[in-house]
N, CA, C and O atoms as a DFTB+ gen file, in Angstrom:
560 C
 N C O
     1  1     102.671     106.226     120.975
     2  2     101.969     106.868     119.887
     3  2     100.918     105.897     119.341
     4  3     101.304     104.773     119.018
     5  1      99.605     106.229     119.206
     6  2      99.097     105.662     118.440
     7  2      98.334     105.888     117.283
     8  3      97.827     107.008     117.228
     9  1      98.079     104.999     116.184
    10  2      97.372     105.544     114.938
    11  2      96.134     105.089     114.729
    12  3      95.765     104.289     115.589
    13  1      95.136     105.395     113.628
    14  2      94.194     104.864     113.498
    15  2      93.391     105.279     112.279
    16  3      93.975     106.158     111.647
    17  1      92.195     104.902     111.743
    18  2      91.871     105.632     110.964
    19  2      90.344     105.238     110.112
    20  3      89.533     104.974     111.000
    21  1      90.019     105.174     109.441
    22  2      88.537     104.619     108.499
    23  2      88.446     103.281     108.439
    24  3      89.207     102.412     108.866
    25  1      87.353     103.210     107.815
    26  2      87.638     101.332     106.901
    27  2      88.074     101.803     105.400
    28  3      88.784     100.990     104.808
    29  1      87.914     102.393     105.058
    30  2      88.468     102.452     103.629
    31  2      89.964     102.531     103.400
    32  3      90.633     101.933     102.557
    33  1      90.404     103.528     104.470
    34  2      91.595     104.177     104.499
    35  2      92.304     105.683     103.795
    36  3      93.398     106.147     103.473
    37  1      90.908     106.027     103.821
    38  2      90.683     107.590     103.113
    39  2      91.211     108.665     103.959
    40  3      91.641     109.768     103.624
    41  1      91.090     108.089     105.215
    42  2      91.553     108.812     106.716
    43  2      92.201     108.233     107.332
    44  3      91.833     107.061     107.414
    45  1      93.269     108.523     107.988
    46  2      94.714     108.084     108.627
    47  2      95.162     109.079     109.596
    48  3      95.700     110.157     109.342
    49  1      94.890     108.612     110.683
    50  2      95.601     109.670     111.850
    51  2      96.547     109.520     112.855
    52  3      97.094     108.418     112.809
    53  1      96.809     110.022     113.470
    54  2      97.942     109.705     114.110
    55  2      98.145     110.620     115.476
    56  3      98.123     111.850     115.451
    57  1      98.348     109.814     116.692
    58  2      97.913     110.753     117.992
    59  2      99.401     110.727     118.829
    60  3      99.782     109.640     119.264
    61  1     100.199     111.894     119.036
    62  2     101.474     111.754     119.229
    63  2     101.329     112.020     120.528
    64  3     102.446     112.236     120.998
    65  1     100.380     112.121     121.443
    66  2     100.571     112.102     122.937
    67  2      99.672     111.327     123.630
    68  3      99.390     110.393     122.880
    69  1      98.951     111.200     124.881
    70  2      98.408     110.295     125.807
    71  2      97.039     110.581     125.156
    72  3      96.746     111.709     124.762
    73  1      96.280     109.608     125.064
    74  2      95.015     109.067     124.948
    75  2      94.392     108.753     126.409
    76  3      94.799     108.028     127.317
    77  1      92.992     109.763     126.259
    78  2      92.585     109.246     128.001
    79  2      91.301     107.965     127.435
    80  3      90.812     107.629     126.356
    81  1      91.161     107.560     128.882
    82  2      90.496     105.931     128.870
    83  2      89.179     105.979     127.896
    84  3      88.999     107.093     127.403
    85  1      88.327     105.082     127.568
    86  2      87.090     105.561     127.250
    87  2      86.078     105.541     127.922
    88  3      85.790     104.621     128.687
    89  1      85.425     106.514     127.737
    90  2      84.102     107.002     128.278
    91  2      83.253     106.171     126.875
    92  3      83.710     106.156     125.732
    93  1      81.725     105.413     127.371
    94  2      80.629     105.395     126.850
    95  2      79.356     106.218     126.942
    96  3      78.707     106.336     127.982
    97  1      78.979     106.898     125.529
    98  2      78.277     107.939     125.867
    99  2      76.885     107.201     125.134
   100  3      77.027     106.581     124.080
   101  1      75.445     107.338     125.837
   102  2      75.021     106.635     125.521
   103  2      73.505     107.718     125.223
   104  3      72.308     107.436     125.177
   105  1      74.466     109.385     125.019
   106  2      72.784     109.961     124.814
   107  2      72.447     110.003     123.103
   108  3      73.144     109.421     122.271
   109  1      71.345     110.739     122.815
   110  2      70.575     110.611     121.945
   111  2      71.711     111.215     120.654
   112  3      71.504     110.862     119.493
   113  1      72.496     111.826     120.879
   114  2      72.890     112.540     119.593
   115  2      74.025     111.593     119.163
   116  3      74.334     111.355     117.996
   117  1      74.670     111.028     120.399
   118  2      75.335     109.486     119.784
   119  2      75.176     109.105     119.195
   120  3      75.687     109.224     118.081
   121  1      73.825     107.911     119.749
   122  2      73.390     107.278     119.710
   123  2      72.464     107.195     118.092
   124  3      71.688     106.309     117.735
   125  1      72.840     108.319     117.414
   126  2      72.216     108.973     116.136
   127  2      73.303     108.484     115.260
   128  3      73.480     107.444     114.626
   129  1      74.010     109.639     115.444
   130  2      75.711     109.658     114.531
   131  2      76.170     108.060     114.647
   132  3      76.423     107.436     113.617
   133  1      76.248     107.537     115.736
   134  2      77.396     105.994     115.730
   135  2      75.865     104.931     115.117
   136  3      76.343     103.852     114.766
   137  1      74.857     104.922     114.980
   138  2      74.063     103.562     115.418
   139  2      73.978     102.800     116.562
   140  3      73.399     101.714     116.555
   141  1      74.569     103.325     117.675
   142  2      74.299     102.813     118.944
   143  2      75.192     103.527     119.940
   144  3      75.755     104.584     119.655
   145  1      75.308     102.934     121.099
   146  2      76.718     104.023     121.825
   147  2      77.823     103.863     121.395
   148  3      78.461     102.925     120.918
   149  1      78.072     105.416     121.730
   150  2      79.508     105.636     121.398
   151  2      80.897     105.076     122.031
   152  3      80.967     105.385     123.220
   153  1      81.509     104.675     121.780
   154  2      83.221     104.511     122.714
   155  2      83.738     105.517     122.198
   156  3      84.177     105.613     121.052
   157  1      83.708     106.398     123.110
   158  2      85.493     107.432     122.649
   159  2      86.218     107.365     123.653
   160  3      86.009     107.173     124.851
   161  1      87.702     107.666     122.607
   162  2      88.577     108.475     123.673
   163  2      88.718     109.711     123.381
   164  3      87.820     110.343     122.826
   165  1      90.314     110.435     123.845
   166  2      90.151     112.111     123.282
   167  2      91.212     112.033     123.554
   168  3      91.581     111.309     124.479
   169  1      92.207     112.913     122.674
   170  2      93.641     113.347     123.031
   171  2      93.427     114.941     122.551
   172  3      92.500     115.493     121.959
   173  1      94.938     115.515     123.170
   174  2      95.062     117.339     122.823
   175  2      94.626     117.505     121.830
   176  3      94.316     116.403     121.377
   177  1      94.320     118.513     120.949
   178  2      93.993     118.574     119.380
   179  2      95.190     118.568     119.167
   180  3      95.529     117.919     118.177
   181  1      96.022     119.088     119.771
   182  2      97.881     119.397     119.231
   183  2      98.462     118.224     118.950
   184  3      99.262     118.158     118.017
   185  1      98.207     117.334     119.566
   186  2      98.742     115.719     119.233
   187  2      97.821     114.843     118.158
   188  3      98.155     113.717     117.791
   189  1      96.920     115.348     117.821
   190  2      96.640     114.782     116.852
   191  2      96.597     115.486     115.304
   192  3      96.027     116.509     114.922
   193  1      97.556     114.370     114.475
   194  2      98.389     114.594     113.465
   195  2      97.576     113.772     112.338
   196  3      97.445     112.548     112.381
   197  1      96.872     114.873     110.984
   198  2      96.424     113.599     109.970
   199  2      97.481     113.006     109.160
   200  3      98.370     113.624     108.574
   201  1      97.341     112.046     109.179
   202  2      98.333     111.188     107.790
   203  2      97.724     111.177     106.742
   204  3      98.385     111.777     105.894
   205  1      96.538     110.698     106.244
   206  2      95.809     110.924     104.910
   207  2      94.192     111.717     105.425
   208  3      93.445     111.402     106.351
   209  1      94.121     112.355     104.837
   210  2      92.910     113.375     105.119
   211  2      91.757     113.242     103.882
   212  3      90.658     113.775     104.030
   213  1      92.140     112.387     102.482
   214  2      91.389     112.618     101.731
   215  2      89.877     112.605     101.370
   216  3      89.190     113.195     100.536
   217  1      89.620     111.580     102.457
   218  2      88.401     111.543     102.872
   219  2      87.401     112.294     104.020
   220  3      86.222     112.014     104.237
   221  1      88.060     113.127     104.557
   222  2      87.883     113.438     105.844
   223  2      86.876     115.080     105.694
   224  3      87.297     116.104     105.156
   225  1      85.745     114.929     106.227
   226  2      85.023     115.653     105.551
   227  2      84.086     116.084     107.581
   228  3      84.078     115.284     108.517
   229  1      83.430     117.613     107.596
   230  2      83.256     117.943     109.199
   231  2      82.132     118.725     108.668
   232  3      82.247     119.616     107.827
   233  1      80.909     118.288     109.277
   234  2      79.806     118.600     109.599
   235  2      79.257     119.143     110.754
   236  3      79.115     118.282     111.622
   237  1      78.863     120.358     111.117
   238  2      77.972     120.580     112.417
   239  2      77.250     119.543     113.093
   240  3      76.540     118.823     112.390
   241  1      77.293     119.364     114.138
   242  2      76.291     118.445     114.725
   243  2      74.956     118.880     115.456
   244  3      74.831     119.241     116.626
   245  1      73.804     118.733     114.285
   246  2      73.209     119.642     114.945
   247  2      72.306     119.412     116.014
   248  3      71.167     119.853     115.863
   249  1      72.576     118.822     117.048
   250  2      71.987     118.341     118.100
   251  2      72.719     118.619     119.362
   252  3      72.224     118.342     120.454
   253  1      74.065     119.243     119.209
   254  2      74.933     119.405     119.679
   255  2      74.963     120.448     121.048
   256  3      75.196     121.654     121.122
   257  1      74.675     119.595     121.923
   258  2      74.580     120.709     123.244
   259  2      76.020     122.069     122.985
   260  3      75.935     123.297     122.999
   261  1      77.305     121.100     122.756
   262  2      78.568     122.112     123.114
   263  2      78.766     122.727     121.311
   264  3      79.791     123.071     120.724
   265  1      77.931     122.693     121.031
   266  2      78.533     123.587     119.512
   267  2      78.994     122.502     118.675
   268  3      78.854     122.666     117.463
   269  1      79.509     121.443     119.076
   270  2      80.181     120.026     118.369
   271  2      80.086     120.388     116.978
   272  3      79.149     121.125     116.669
   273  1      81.267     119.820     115.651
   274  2      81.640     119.579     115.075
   275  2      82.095     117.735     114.548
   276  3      83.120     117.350     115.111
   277  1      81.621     116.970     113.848
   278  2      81.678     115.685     113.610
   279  2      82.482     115.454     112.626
   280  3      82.210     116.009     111.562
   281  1      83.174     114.952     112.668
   282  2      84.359     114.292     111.430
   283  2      84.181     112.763     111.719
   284  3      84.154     111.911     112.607
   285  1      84.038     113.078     109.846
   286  2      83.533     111.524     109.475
   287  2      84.166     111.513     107.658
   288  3      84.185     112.472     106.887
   289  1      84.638     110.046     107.389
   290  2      84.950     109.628     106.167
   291  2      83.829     110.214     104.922
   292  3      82.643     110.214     105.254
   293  1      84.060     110.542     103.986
   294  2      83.320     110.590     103.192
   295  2      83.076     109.160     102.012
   296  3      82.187     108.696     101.298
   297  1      84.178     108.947     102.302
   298  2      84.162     107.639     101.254
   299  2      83.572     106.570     101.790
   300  3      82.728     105.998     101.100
   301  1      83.849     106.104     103.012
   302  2      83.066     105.054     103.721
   303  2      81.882     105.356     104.936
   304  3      81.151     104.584     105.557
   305  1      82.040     106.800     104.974
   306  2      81.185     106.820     106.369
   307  2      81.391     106.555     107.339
   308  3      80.496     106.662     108.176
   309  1      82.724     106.061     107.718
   310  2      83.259     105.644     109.484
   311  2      83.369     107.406     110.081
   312  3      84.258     108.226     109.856
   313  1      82.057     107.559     110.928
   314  2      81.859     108.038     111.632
   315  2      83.757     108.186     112.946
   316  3      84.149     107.305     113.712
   317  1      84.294     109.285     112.744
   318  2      85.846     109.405     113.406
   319  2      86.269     110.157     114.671
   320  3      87.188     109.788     115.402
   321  1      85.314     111.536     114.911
   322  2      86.147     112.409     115.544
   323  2      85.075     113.392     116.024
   324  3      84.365     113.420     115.019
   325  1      84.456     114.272     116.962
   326  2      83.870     114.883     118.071
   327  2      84.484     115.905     118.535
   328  3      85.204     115.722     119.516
   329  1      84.384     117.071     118.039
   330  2      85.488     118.738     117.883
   331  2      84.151     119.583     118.255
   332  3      83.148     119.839     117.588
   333  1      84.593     119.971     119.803
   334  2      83.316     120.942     120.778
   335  2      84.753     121.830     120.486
   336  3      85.909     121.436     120.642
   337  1      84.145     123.532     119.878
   338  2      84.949     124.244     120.376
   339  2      85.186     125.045     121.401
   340  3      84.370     125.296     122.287
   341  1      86.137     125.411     121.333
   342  2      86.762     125.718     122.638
   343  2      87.136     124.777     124.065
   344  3      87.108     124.955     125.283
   345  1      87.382     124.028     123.414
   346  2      87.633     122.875     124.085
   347  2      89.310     122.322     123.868
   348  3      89.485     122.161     122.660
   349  1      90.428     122.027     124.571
   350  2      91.987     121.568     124.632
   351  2      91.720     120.197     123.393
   352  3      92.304     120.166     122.310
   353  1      90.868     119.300     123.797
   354  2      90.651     117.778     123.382
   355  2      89.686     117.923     122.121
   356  3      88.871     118.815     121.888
   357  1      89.922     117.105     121.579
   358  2      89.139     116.043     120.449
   359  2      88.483     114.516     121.046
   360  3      89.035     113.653     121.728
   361  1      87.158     114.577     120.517
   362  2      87.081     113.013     121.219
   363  2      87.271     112.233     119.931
   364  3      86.827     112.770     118.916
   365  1      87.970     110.831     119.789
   366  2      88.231     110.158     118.621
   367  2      87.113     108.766     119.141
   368  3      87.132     108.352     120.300
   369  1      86.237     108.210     118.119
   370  2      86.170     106.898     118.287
   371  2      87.018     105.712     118.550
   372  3      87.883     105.238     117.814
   373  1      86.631     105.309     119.715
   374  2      87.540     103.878     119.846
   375  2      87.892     103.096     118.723
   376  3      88.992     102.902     118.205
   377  1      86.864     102.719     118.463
   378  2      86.900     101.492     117.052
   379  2      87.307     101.708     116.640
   380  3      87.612     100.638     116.114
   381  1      88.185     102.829     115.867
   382  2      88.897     103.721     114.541
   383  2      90.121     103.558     115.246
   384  3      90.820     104.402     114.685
   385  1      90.867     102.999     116.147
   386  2      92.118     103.012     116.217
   387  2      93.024     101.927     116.527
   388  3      92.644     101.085     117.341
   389  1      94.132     101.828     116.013
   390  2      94.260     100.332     115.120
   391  2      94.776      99.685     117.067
   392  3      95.071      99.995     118.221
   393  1      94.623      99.018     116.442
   394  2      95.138      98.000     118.135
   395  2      96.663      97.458     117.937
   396  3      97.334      97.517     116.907
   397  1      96.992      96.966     119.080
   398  2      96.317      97.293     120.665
   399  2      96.350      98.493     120.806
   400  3      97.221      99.195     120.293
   401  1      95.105      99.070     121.756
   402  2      95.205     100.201     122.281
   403  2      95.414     100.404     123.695
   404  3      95.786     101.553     123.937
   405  1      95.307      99.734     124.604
   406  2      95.580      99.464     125.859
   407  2      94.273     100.646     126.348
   408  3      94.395     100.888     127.549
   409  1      93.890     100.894     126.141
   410  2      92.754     101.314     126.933
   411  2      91.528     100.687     127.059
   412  3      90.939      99.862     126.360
   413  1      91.302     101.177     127.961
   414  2      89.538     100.517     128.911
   415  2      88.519     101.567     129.192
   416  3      88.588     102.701     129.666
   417  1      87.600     100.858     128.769
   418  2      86.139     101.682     129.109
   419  2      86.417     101.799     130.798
   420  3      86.989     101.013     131.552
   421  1      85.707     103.236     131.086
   422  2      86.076     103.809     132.486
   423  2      84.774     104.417     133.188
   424  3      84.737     104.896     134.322
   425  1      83.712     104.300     132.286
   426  2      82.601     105.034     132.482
   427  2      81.416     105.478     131.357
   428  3      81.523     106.010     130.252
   429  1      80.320     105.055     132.077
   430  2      78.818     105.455     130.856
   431  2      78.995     107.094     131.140
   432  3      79.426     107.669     132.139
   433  1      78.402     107.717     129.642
   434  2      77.503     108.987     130.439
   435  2      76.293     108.879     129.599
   436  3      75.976     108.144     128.663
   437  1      75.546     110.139     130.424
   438  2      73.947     110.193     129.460
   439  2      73.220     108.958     129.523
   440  3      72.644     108.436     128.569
   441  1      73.275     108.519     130.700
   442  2      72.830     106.950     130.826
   443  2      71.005     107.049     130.934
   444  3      70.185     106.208     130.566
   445  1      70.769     108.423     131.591
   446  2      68.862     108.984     131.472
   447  2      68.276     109.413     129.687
   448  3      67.219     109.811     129.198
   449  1      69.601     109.066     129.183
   450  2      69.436     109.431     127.456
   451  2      69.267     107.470     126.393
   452  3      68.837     107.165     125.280
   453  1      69.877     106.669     127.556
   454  2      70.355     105.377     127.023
   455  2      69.085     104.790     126.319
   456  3      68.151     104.758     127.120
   457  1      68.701     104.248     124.906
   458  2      67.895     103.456     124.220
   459  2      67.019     102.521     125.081
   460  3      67.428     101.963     126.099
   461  1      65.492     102.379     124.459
   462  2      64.856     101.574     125.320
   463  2      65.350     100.757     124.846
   464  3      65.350      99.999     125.816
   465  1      66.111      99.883     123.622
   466  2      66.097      98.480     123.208
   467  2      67.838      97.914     123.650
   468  3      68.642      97.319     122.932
   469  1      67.957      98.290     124.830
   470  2      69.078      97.706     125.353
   471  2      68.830      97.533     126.664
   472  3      67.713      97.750     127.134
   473  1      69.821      97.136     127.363
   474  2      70.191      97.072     128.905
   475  2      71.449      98.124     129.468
   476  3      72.484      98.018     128.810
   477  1      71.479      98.847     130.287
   478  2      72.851      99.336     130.369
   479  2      73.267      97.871     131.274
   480  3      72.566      97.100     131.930
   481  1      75.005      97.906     130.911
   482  2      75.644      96.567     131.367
   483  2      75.826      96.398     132.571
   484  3      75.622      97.577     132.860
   485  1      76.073      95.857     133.695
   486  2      76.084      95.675     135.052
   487  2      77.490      95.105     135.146
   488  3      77.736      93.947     135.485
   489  1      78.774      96.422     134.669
   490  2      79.718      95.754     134.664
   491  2      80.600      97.135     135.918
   492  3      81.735      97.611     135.880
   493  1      79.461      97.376     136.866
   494  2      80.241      98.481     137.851
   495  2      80.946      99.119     137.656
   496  3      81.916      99.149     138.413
   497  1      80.890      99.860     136.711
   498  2      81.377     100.975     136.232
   499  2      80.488     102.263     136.877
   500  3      79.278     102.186     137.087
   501  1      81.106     103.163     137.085
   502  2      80.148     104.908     137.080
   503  2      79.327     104.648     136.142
   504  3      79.635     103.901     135.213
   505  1      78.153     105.229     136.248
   506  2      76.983     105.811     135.447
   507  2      76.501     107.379     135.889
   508  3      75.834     107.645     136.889
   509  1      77.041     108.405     134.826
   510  2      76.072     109.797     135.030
   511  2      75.258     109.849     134.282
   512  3      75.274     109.567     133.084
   513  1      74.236     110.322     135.103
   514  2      72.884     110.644     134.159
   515  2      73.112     111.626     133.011
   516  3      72.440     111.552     131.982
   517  1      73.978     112.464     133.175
   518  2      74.414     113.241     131.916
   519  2      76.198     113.065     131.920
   520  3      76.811     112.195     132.538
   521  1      76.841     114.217     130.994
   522  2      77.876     114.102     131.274
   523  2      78.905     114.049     132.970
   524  3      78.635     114.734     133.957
   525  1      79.786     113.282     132.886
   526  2      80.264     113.001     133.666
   527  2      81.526     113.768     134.522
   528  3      82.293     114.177     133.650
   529  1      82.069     114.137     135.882
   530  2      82.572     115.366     136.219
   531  2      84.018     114.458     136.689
   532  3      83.897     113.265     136.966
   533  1      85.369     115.138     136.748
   534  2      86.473     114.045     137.430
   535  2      87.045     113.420     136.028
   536  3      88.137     112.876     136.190
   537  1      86.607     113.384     134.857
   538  2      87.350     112.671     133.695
   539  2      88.510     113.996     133.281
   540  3      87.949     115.091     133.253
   541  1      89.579     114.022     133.057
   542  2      90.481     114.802     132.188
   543  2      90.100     115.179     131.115
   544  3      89.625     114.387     130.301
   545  1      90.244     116.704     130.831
   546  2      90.313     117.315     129.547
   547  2      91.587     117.601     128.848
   548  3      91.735     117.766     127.637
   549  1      92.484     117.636     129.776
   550  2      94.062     117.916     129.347
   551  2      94.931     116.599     129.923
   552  3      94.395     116.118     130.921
   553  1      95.913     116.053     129.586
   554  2      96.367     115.204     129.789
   555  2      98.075     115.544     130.220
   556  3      98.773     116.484     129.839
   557  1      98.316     114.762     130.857
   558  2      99.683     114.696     131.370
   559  2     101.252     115.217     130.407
   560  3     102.360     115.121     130.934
């Protein structure tokens, strides 16, 4: 099980089944919402359980190819959670979940979307030019 949640601590969550690896997403609507690329992971929506919600506030994303929904702190602004509906999964930000997490970055996507003021990393990983096909939506 793992938990995680804001910097303030306005938001507290809690993910009672498998977490898949992270994907780096590195297109433009990210790259908006986080200040740079994203790390997520994603578990069922069913396994993920809030513990404190008081801060926890969901905005349209309106850039949003899949309809997306954004959950984010209101009190601090830690950008949290990525809700496409009709979709099994939630994607959660990496950073927002308390460690260890035992997971590993597994793959860029939107890498034809990636910022001129970086490098993508040369750490042989997959790169899709858009989203990426072969990652799990449902988990074990």
């Amino acid at each position: 099980m793992a938990t995680g949640g804001c910097l303030c601590g306005a938001v507290r969550y809690e993910v009672r089944g498998p977490l898949r690896d992270v994907l780096m997403c590195h297109c433009e609507e990210c790259r908006r919402w986080h200040g740079h690329v994203s790390a997520s992971t994603a578990a069922d929506r069913d396994d993920l359980v809030m513990l404190q919600d008081r801060g926890l506030r969901w905005i349209d994303s309106p850039r949003s190819e899949a309809g997306a929904r954004r959950g984010f702190c209101a009190e601090c602004g830690s950008s949290l959670f990525w809700d496409p509906p009709g979709r099994p999964t939630v994607s959660i930000s990496a950073g927002t979940l308390d460690e260890p997490t035992a997971l590993r970055v597994v793959a860029h996507w939107y890498v034809s979307q990636a910022g001129d003021y970086y490098e993508l990393p040369g750490d042989g990983l997959p790169r899709h030019e858009f989203g990426g096909a072969g990652y799990p939506t449902q988990f074990p």
